[in-house]
C-alpha positions, 0 to 999 in steps of 0.5 A: 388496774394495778395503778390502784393497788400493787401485789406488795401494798409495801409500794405504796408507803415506802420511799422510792428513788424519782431521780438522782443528783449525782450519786443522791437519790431524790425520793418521794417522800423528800420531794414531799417533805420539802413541797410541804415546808414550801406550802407552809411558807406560801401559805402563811405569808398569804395568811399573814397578809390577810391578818394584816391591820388596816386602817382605825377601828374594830373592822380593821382586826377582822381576818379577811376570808374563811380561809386565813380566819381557820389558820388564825384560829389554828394558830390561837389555839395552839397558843392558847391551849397548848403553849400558854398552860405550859410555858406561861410568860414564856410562850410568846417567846417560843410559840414561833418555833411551835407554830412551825412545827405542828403546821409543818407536820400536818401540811406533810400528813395531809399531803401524803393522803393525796395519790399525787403519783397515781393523778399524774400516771393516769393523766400522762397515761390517758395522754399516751405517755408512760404513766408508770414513771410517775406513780411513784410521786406523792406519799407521806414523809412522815412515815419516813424515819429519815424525816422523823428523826431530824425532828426529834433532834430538832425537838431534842435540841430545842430542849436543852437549848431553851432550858439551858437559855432560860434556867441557866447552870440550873437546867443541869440540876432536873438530871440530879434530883434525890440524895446525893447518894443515889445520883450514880444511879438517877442521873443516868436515867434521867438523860436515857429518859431525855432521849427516850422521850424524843425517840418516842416523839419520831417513832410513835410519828412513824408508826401511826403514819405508815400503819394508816397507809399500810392498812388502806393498801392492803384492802385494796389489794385484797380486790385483785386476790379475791377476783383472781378466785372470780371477778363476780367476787373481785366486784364484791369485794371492791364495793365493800372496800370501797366503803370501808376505804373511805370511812378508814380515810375520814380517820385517817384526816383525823389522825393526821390532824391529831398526830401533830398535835400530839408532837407539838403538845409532847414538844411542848410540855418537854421544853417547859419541864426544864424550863418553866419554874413555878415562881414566874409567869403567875401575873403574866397568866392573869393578864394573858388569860383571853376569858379575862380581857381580848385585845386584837392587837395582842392576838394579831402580833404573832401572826 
């Protein structure tokens, strides 16, 4: 029964060692991340071959299959509604990377919410294998710090590189705004608030992630304290959490949706601070606007 619910609900969020590779252990939580940068991978050379135009005529631009038509539609959204109002003309030069992060975040948030782990150990077990070896599989990377961080850095580097690439020498001058005279002192805390920015990206990330976890766990383990007192109260006890498990796991989707989000659009309107200036892009709005004119090709070629 413990293969449900752990005595320490901390078991069932935070990283354990699976193997090791000389003096590096391998944890669950990288085992995780890298399958689901993998999956991003396969998935969307699939998607794109069935985005992929053929032929002449409308019935060419249809996405083939349900499937490849939701991730289409995931991805104009993002860059139409997030990317777009933000970066204006240049959103198609950097919605890649964009891309590449909300889905890489949501394939690791979803992921974490399937007990890889405790499938294979009762499977292995039902075999008559030692199932306890494999419990420890599965899990959510990002409520692992060692996951977040390198993404803020990497948002963080995305920053000031594009800023930098797009505005120049002037980039610099987002840290000195106001009199000269007060610069000693808003300089400073214009970078603090750079780096804040991006640390609050991986800790907010972190929180959310490893709190929805943690919560779930904890109800569980709520059943074997109560049917320790009675098993006619454990069983009570069970069907309750049960039921509030399972409303707790629909928000939980939620949430693992709307955090990515949340870091891309964050991600986003960061970039744009530094690198879009009002006096471009307002020509580059009208013709891109998809209220105003629909192109299929121009919706296809970033696909």
């Amino acid at each position: 029964m413990f293969i449900l619910a752990s005595s320490n609900p901390l078991e069932h969020v935070l990283p354990h060692p699976v193997f090791h590779i000389g003096g590096f252990a391998v944890t669950n939580h990288l085992i995780m991340s890298t399958f689901a940068a993998l999956l991003v991978l396969v998935t969307f050379m699939w998607v794109a071959s069935r985005v992929k135009v053929r032929g002449t005529g409308t019935d060419s631009y249809l996405t083939k299959g349900n499937l490849a038509h939701m991730f289409e539609t995931m991805c104009v959204f993002i860059r139409e509604q997030v990317a777009r109002p933000n970066l204006k003309h240049l959103t198609d030069k950097y919605i890649y990377y964009l891309w590449t992060v909300f889905f890489f975040i949501l394939f690791c948030n979803l992921l974490g919410m399937i007990p890889f782990g405790y499938i294979a150990s009762l499977i292995i077990s039902a075999a008559g294998g030692n199932g306890n070896d494999w419990s420890m599989l599965g899990g959510t990377a990002t409520s692992n710090l060692s996951l977040n961080v390198p993404l803020a850095l990497t948002a963080f580097t995305a920053i000031v590189f594009i800023g930098i690439r797009e505005s120049g020498v002037a980039y610099f001058k987002h840290f000195a705004p106001g009199p000269a005279y007060m610069w000693p002192l808003i300089i400073p805390l214009e970078v603090m608030s750079l780096f804040i920015k991006c640390t609050v990206l991986a800790v907010r990330l972190f929180g959310t992630m490893l709190a929805g976890h943690l919560v779930l766990a904890a109800l569980v383990g709520m059943i074997f304290i109560f049917a320790n007192l009675s098993p006619v109260l454990g069983y009570g006890v069970g069907i309750g959490v049960v039921l509030l498990n399972l409303v707790l796991s629909l928000l939980e989707l939620f949430i693992a949706m709307l955090q990515a989000f949340i870091f891309t659009f964050l991600t986003t309107l960061f970039i744009a601070q530094g690198a879009v200036h009002d006096d471009h892009g307002h020509e580059h709005d009208h013709e891109h606007d998809p209220a105003l004119a629909f192109d299929p090709a121009e919706v296809r070629s970033p696909a």
